[in-house]
C-alpha positions as CSV (number, residue, x, y, z in Angstrom):
1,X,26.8,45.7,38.8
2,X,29.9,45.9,36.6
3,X,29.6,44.7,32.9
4,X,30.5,41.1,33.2
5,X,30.1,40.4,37.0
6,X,30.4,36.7,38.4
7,X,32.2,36.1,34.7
8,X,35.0,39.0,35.4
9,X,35.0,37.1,38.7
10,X,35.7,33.9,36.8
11,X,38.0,35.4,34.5
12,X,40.7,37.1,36.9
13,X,40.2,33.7,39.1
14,X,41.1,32.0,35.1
15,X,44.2,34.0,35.0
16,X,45.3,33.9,38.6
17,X,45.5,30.2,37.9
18,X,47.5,30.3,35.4
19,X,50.1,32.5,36.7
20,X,50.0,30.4,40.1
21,X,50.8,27.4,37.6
22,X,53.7,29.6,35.6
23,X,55.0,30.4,39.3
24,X,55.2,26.8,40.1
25,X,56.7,25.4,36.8
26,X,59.6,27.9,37.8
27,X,60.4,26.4,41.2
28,X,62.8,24.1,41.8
29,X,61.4,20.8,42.5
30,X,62.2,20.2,46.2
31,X,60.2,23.6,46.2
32,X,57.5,22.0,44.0
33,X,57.0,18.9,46.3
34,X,56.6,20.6,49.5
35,X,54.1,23.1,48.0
36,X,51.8,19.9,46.7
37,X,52.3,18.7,50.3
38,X,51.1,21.8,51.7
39,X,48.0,22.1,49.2
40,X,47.4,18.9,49.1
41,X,45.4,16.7,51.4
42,X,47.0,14.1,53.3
43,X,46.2,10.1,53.9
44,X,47.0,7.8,56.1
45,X,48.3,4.3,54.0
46,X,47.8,1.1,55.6
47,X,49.1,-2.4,54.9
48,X,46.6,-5.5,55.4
49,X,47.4,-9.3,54.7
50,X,44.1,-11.9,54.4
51,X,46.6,-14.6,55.3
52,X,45.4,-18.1,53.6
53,X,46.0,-21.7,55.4
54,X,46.6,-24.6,52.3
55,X,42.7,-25.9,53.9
56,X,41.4,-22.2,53.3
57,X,41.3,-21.1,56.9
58,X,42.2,-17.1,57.3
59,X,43.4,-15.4,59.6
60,X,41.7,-13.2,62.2
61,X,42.4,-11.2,65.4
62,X,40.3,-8.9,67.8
63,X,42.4,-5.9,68.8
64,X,41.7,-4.5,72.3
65,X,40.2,-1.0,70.9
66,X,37.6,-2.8,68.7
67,X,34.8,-4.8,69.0
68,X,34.7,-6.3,65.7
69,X,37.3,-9.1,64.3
70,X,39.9,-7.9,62.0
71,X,43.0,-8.5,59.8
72,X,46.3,-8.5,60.6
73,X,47.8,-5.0,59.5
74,X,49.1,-1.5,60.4
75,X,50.4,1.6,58.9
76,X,53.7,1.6,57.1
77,X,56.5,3.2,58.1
78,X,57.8,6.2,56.3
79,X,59.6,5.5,53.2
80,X,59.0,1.4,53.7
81,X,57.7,-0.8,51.1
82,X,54.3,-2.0,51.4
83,X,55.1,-6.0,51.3
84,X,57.7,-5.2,53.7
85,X,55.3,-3.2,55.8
86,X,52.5,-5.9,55.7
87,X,54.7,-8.6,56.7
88,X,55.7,-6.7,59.7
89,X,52.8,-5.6,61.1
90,X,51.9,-9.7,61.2
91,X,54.9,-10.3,62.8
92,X,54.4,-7.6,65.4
93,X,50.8,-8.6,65.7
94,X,50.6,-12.2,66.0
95,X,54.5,-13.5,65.5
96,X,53.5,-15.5,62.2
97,X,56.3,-15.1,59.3
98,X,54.3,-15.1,55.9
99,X,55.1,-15.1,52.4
100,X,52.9,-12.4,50.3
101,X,51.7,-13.5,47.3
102,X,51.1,-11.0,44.3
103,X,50.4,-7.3,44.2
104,X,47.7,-5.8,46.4
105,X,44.1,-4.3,46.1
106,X,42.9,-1.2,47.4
107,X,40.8,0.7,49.3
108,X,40.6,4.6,48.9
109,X,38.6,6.0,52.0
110,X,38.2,9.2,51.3
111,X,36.7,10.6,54.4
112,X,38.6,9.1,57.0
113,X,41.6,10.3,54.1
114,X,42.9,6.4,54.4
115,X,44.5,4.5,51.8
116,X,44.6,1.0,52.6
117,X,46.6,-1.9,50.4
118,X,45.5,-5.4,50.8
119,X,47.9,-8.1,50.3
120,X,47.4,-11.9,50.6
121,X,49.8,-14.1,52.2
122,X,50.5,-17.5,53.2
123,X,51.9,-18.9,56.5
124,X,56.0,-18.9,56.3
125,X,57.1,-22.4,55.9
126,X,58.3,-22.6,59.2
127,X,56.2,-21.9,61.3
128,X,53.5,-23.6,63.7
129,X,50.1,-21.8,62.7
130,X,48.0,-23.9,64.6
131,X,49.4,-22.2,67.8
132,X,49.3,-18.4,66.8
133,X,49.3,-16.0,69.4
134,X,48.7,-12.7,70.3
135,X,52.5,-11.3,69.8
136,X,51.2,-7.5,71.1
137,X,49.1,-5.9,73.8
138,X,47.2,-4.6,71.4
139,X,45.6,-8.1,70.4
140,X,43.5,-9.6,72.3
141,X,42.3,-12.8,70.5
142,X,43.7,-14.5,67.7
143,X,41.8,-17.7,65.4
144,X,41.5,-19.3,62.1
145,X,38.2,-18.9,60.2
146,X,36.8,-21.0,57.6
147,X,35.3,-18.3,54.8
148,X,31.8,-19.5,55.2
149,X,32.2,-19.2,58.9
150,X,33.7,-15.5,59.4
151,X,32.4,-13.4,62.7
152,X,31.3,-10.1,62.6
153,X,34.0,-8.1,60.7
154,X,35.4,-4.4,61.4
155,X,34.4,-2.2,59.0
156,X,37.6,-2.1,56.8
157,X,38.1,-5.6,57.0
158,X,34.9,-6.2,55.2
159,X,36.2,-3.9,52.4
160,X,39.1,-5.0,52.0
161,X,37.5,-9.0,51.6
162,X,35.0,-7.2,48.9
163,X,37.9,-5.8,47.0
164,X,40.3,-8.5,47.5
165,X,37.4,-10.4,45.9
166,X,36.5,-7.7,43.3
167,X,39.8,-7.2,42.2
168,X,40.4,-11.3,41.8
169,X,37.7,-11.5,39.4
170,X,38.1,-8.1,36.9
171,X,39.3,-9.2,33.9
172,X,42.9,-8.1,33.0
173,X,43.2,-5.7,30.5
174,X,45.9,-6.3,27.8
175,X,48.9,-4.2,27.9
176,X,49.4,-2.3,24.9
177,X,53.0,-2.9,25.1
178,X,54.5,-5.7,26.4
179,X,56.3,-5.5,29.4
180,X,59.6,-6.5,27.6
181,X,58.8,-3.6,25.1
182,X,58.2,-1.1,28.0
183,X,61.9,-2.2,29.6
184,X,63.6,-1.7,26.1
185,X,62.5,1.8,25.8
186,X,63.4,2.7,29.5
């Protein structure tokens, strides 16, 4: 075998790397993006609302290619905002208006390659929620749950409830700048 072996190996793989990288930092940056699509792996990002009746109630539907209740959701749209995108998909799924409340959680699924962002919402202040309905084919079943009375969940409704809860009780880290501070030097 040659003198340094698997460590010459290692070491023209060392400075390939680095070349690749001073290739790179010499394209121009439309260039730059599309090669870190191409390279890069690519996930699916999902919008999903726990919506919240004032007594508590949430929420659920049973979608005709499931078993398993879920939340109201879908996948956003290319280039739309993920509020925006979550209150959609509830108006498309069940025809309730909401109100989202706060920034999301989320849940990073790496093998299915799915991001999802969990938002929390209210009922718009017009509308009749005791008489949601299916507003799709694709939904089957529509109700109001108590939270100590929930049916069996899909799978990515039950974590997005256990980081919807997780994330509601981390404690908030301080800034290190204040958010005034972080405008003034922008």
């Amino acid at each position: 075998m040659a003198s340094g072996g698997i460590s010459d190996f290692s070491s023209i793989g060392a400075r390939l790397h680095i070349a690749l990288l001073a290739l790179y930092r010499r394209m121009p940056v439309k260039l730059r993006r599309l090669v870190v699509r191409f390279v890069s792996p690519s996930f699916t990002v999902g919008a999903i609302c726990l919506i919240e009746r004032d007594d508590g109630h949430v929420l659920l539907l049973r979608q005709t290619y499931r078993s398993n209740w879920g939340l109201p959701g879908g996948l956003l749209k290319r280039g739309e905002d993920p509020a925006v995108a979550a209150a959609r998909e509830v108006v498309e799924e069940v025809g309730l208006a909401i109100d989202v409340i706060g920034q999301p959680a989320v849940v990073v699924d790496p093998v299915p390659q799915r991001v999802d962002l969990i938002f929390r919402a209210r009922p718009g202040t017009a509308h009749d929620v005791a008489n949601v309905r299916p507003a799709s084919p694709e939904i089957i079943e529509v109700r109001w749950f108590a939270p100590d009375e929930l049916p069996e969940l899909q799978f990515e409704t039950a974590q997005a409830l256990v980081e919807l809860a997780r994330s509601a009780r981390a404690p908030q880290a301080h800034p290190l700048l204040s958010t005034q501070t972080w405008i003034e030097r922008l």
